[in-house]
C-alpha positions as CSV (number, residue, x, y, z in Angstrom):
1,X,0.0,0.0,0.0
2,X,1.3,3.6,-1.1
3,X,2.5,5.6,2.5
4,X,3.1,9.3,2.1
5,X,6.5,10.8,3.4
6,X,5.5,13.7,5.0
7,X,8.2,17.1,6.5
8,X,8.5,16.0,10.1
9,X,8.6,18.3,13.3
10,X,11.9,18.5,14.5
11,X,11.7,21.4,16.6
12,X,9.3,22.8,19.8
13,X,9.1,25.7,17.6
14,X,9.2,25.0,14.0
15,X,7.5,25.5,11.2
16,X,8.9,24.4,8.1
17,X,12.5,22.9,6.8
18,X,14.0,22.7,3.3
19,X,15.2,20.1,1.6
20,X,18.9,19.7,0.8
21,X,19.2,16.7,-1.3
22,X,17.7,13.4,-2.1
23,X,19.3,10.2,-0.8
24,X,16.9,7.8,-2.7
25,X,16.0,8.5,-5.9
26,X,13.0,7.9,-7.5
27,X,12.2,4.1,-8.3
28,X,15.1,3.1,-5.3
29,X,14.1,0.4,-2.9
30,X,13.5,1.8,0.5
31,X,13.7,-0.4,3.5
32,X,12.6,1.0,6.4
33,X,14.9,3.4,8.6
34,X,16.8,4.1,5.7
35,X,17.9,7.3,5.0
36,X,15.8,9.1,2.1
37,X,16.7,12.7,2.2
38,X,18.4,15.6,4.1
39,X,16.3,18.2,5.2
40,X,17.8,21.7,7.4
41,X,16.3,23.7,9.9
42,X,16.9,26.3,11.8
43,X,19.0,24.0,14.7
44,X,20.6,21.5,11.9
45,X,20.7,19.6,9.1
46,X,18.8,16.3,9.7
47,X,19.0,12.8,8.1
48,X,15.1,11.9,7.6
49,X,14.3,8.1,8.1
50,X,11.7,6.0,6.3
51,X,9.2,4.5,8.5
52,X,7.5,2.7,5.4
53,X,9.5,0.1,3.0
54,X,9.1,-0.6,-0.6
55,X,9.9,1.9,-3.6
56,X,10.8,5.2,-3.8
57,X,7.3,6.1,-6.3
58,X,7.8,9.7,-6.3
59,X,9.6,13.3,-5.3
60,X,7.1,15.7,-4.3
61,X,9.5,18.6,-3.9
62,X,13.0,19.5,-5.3
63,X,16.0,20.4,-3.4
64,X,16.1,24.0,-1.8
65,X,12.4,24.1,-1.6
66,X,10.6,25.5,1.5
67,X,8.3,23.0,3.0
68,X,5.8,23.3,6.4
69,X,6.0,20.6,8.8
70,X,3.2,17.7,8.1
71,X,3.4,18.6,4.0
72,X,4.0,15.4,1.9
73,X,7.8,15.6,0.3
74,X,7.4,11.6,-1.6
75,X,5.3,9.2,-1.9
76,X,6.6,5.3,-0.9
77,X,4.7,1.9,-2.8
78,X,4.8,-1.4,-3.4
79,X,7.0,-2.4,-6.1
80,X,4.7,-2.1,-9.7
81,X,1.9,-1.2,-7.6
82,X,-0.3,1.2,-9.3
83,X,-1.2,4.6,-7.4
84,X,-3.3,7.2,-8.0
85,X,-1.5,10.1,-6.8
86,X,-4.0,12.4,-7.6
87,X,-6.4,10.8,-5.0
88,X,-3.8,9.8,-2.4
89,X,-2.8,13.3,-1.9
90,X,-6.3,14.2,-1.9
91,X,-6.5,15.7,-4.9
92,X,-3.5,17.9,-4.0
93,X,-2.0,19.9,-6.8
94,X,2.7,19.1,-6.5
95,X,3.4,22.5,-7.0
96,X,7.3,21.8,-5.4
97,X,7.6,19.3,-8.6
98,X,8.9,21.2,-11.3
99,X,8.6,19.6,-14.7
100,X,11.6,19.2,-16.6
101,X,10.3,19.1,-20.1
102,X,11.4,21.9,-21.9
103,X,8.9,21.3,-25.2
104,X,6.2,22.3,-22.0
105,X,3.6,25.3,-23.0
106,X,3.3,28.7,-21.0
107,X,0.3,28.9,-19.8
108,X,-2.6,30.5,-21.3
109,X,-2.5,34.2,-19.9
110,X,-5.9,34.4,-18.4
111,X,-5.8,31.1,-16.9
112,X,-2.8,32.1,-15.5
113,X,-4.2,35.5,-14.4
114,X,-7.1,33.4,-12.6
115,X,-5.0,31.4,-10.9
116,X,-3.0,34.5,-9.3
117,X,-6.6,35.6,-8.2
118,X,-7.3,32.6,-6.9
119,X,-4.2,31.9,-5.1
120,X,-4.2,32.3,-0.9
121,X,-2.2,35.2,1.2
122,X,-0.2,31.9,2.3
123,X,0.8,30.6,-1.1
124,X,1.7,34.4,-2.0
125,X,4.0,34.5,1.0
126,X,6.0,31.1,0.0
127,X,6.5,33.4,-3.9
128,X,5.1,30.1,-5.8
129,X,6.9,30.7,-9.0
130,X,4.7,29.4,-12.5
131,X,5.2,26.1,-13.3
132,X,7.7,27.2,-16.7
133,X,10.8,27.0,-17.9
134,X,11.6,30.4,-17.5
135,X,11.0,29.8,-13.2
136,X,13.8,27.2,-13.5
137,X,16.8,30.4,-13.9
138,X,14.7,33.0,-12.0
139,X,13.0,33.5,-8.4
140,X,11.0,36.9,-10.1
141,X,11.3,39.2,-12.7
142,X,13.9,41.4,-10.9
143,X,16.4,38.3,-9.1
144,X,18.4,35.7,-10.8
145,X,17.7,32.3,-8.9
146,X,21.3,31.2,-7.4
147,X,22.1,27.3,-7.7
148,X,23.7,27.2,-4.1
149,X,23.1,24.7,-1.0
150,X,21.2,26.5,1.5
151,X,24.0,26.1,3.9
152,X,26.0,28.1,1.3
153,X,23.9,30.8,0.9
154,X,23.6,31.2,5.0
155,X,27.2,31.4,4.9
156,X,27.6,33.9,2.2
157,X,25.2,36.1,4.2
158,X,26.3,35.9,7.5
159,X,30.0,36.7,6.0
160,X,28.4,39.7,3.7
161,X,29.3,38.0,0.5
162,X,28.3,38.3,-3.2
163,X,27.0,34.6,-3.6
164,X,26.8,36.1,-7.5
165,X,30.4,35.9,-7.8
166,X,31.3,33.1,-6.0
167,X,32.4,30.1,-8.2
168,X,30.6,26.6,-7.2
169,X,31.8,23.2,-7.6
170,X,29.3,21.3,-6.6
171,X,26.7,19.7,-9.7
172,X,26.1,22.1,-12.5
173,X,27.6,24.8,-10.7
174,X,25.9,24.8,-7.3
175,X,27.6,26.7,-4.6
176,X,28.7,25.0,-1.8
177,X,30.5,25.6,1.7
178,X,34.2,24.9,0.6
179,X,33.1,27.0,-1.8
180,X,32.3,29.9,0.8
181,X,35.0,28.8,2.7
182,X,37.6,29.5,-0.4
183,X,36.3,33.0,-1.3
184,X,36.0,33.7,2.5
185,X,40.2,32.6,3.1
186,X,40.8,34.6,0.0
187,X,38.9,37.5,0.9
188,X,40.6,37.3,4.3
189,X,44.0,37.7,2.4
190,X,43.0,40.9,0.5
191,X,41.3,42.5,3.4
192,X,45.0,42.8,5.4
193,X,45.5,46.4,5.8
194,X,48.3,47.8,4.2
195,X,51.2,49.7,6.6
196,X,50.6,53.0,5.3
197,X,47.1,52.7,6.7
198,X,47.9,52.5,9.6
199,X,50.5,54.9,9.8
200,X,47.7,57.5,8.6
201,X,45.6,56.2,11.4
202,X,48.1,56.6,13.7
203,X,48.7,60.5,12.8
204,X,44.6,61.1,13.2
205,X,45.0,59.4,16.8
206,X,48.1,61.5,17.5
207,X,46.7,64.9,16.3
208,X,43.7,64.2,18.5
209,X,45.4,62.7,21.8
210,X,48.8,65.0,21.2
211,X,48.9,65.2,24.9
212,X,48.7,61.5,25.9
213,X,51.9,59.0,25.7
214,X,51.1,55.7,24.4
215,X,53.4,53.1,24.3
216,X,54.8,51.9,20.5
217,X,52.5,48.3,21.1
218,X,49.5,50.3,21.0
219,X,50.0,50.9,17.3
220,X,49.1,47.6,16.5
221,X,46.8,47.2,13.7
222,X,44.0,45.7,16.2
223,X,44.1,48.8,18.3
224,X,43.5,50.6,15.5
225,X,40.5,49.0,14.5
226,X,37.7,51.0,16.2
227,X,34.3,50.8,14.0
228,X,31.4,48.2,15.0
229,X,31.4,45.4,13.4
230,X,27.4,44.3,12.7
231,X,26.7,40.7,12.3
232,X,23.4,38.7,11.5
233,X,22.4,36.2,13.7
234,X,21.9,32.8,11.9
235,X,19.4,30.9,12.2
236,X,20.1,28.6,15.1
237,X,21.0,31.9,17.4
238,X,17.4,33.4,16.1
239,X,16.2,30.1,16.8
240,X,17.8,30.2,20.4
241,X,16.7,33.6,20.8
242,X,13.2,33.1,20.2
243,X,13.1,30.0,22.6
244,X,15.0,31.5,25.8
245,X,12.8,34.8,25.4
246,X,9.7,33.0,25.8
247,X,10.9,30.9,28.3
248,X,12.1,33.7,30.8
249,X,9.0,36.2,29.8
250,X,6.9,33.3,30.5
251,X,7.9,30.1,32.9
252,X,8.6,31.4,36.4
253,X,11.9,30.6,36.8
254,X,13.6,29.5,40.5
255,X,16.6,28.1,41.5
256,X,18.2,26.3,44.1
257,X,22.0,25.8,44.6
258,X,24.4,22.6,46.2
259,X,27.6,22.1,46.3
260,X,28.2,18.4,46.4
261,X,31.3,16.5,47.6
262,X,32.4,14.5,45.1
263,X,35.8,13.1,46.9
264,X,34.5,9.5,45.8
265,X,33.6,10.4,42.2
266,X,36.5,11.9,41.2
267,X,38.4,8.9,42.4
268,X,36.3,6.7,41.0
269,X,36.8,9.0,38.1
270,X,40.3,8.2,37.8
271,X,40.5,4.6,38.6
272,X,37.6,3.9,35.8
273,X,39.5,5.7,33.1
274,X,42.7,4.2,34.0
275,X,41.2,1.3,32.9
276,X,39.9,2.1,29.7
277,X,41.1,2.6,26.3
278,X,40.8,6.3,25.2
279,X,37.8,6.1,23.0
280,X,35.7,4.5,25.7
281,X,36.5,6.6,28.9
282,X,34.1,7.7,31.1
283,X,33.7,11.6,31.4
284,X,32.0,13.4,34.9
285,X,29.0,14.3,32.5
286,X,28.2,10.5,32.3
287,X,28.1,10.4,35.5
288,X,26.2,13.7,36.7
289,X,23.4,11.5,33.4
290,X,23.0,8.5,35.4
291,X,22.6,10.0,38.6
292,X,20.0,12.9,37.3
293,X,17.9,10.2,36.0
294,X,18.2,8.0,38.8
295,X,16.9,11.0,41.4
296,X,13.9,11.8,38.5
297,X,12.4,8.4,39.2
298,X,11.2,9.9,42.9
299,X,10.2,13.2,41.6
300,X,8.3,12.6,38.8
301,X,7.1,16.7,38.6
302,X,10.7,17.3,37.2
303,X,10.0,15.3,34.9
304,X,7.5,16.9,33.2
305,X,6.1,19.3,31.1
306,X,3.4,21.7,31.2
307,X,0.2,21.7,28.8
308,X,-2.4,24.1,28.6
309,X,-3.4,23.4,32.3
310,X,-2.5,20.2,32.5
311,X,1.3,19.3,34.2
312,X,2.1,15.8,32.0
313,X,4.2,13.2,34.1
314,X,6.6,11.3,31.6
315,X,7.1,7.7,31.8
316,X,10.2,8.1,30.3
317,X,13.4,9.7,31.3
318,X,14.9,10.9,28.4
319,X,18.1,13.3,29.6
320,X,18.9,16.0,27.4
321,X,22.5,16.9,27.2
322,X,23.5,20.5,25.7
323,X,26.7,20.3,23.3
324,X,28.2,22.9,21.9
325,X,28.4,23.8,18.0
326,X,29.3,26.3,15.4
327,X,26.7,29.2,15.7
328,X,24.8,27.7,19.2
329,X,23.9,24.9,21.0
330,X,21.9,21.7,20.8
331,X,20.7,19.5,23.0
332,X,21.0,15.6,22.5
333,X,19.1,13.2,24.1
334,X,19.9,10.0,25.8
335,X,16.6,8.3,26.4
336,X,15.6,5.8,29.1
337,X,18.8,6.7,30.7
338,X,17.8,5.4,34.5
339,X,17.9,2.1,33.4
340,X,20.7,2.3,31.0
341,X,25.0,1.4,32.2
342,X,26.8,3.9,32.7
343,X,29.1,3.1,29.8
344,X,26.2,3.0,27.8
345,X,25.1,6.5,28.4
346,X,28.8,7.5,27.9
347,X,29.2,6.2,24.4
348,X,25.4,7.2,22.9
349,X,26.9,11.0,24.7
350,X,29.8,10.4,22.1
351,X,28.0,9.0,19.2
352,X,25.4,11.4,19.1
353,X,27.5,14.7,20.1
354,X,29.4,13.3,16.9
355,X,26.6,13.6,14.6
356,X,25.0,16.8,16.0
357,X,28.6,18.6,15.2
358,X,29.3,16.9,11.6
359,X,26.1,18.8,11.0
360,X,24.4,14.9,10.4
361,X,21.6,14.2,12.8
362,X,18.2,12.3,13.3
363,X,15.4,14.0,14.3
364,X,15.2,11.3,17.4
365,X,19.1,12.4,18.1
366,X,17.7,16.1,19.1
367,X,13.9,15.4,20.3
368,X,11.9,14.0,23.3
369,X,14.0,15.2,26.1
370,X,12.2,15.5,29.3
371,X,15.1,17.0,31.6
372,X,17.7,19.0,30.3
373,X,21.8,19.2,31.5
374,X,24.2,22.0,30.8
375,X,27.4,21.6,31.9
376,X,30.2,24.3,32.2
377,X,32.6,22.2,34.3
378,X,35.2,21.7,31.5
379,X,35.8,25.5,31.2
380,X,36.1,25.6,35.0
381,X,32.9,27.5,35.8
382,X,32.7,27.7,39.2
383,X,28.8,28.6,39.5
384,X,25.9,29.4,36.7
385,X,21.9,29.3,36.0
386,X,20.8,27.7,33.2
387,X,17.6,28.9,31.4
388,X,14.6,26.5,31.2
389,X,14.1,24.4,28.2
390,X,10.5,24.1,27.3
391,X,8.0,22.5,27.2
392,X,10.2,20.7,30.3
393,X,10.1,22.1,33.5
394,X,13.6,22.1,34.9
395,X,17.1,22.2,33.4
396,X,20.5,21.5,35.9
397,X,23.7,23.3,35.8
398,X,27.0,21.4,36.1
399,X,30.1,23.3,36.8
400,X,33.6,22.4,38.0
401,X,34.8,20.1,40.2
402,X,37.2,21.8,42.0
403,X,39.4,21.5,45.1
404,X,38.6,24.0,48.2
405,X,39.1,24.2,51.7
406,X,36.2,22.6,53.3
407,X,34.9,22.5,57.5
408,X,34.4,18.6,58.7
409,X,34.3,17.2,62.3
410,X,35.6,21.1,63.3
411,X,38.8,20.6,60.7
412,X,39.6,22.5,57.7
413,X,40.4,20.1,55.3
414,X,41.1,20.2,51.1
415,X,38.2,18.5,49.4
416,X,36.6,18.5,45.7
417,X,33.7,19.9,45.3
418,X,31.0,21.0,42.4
419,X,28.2,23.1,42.6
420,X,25.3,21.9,41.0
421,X,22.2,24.5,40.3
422,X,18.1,23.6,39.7
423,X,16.3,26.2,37.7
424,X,12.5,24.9,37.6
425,X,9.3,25.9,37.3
426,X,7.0,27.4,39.7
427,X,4.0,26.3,38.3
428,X,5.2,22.6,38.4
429,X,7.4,22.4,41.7
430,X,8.5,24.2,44.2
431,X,11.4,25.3,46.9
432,X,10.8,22.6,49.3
433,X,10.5,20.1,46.4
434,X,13.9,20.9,44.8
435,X,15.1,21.0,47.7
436,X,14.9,17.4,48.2
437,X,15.5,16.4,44.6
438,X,18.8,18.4,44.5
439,X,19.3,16.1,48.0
440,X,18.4,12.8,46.5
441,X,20.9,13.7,43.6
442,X,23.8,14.4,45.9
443,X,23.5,11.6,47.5
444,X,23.5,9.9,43.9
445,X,27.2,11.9,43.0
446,X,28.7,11.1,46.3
447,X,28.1,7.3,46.5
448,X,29.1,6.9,42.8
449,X,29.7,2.9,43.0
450,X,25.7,2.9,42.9
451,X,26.0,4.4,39.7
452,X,28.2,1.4,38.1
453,X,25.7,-0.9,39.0
């Protein structure tokens, strides 16, 4: 039976992705969880999987088109089956499909002028072009259409470059990033100011601070370098933006602070790694996963989210682990990690931060999280508050372990110690409840042989 392959939702808040490139071509065999195209949205490019097997029947869209979540991209049958597409669709006109036959008729001016009538505020927004041969070379009248990966042309226009006279080398000319990243190490070259510059510069300064001795290092073309420098966010940063401005205009926010011995953990640590082979060993993270999860099974409002007026209670505790990329962050998720080894946890953290930074990822890699982590300890943070990642409820910070002087049994003694902080909702939990989560999660961290059980 024909299935429909439809743009999936890879995002709390988006709305539509656009197709990079076809994997499977039309009339390939598709098993199911292969990979059949590459879509890219605001957070990522992402590897879409097949859920259906059989053969690739048809492309609904083309590469670098536009497409809202839920929209049908290709349509998956049974080898020689015989589909109506017409009626499958329902009776859905492929306006993404371009035909390719170049003997194809304009059409008839007043049709064509009814069908602009006819056409919704919505269509008009996405600039439909007519289905011609002249729309193949041209997005309108005024705007030569640019054969360039979407990646490419974000590139060109967060760096302020002329896609236009940039060179591709991917198919039939199609710009891509080594492309961008040629004309951008090139431009970098030309752009080194010359000596006299600066010695010009530094006559303007003197003229105007004749009174002031600066030492010769000032001079240095850096110094000298005093205008504002004005750069777009891209996409994943808007996308960021628009996500941690709704969540601190609208979830209230509180947080509660520990600082945790972790004397046992870090030796543990140690002993673990030394152990291992360097491809497998254990980071702190790991650790700060399994124990997180393990406290979430008695305080199921943590791991939650809110809907409407409704506070939904997970069944599953799926950790979400913020790694750093170019341009942002993302957060990958280790799902059912309570009942998952710790080695386990350690090597899906590795595999899957992998992916998310080759630019490669699955929408499951980067969706379904119901408790977020962001650790700063590697950059020896000593203390931070993370922002709230909805729809979840709570998000902990992780910094450093570090070594301080610490009072026990009326001694000052040297000890390791992290601070660990709970930002959570108000509306889902409160003080007294955090208060004993952050509590059951110490005592997690600071009997870590639990946590290799």
């Amino acid at each position: 039976m024909a299935e429909i392959v439809s743009m999936p939702k890879l995002g709390f808040d988006m709305k539509e992705g656009t197709l990079v490139r076809w994997i499977k071509l039309e009339g390939d065999v598709v098993s199911k969880g292969d990979i059949v195209a590459e879509i890219e949205t605001d957070k990522a490019t992402v590897e879409v999987e097949s859920t259906f097997a059989g053969v690739l029947l048809k492309q609904l869209v083309e590469p670098d088109a536009s497409v809202p979540i839920g929209d049908p991209i290709a349509v998956i049958a049974e080898k020689d089956e015989d589909v109506n597409l017409e009626e499958l669709l329902g009776k859905q006109k492929e306006p993404k499909k371009k035909e390719k036959d170049s003997t194809e008729k304009k059409q008839d001016p007043k049709v064509e002028e009814k069908s602009k009538d006819s056409q919704s505020e919505e269509e008009k927004s996405k600039d439909i072009q007519p289905e011609d041969e002249e729309s193949k070379d041209t997005q309108s009248e005024d705007e030569e259409r640019i054969k360039a990966s979407p990646l490419a042309k974000k590139m060109a226009e967060d760096s302020n470059l002329d896609i236009n006279e940039i060179k591709g080398s991917g198919p039939g000319g199609r710009v891509v990033k080594k492309d961008i990243e040629l004309a951008l190490a090139t431009k970098s070259d030309r752009d080194i100011p010359e000596i006299t510059k600066v010695d010009e510069q530094k006559k303007q300064i003197e003229k105007q601070d004749s009174g002031l001795a600066l030492p010769s290092a000032y001079w240095g073309t850096e110094a000298l370098s005093r205008e504002d420098n004005r750069q777009p966010l891209n996409k994943l940063r808007q996308a960021i933006s628009r996500r941690m401005v709704d969540s601190k205009q609208n979830i209230p926010h509180f947080y509660v602070t520990k600082s945790v011995n972790v004397e046992s953990l870090m030796s543990i640590y140690q002993k673990v790694n030394e152990t291992l082979p360097a491809e497998q060993k254990v980071s702190i993270n790991d650790y700060v996963i399994k124990a997180t999860a393990l406290a979430l099974r008695e305080f199921p409002n943590l791991n939650a989210s809110i809907s409407d007026n409704d506070l939904i209670q997970h069944g599953n505790i799926n950790i979400g682990v913020a790694v750093a990329i170019e341009g942002g962050l993302l957060t990958i998720v280790i799902r059912d990690a309570d009942v998952k080894p710790l080695r386990v946890i350690s090597q899906e953290v590795k595999e899957l931060a992998a992916r998310v930074r080759s630019g490669k990822v699955r929408s499951e890699d980067i969706e379904g999280s119901t408790f977020s982590i962001s650790n700063l300890g590697m950059f020896d943070v000593e203390e931070f508050s993370a922002i709230i990642n909805p729809p979840e409820v709570a998000i902990l910070a992780v910094s450093g372990a570090i070594k301080e002087p610490v009072v026990e049994d009326d001694e000052v003694k040297i000890s390791w110690r992290m601070k660990i902080t709970l930002s959570a909702d108000h509306r889902a939990s409160d003080g007294v409840e955090a208060a004993k989560f952050m509590k059951a999660l110490s005592f997690h961290l600071e009997n870590p042989l639990r946590l290799l059980l």
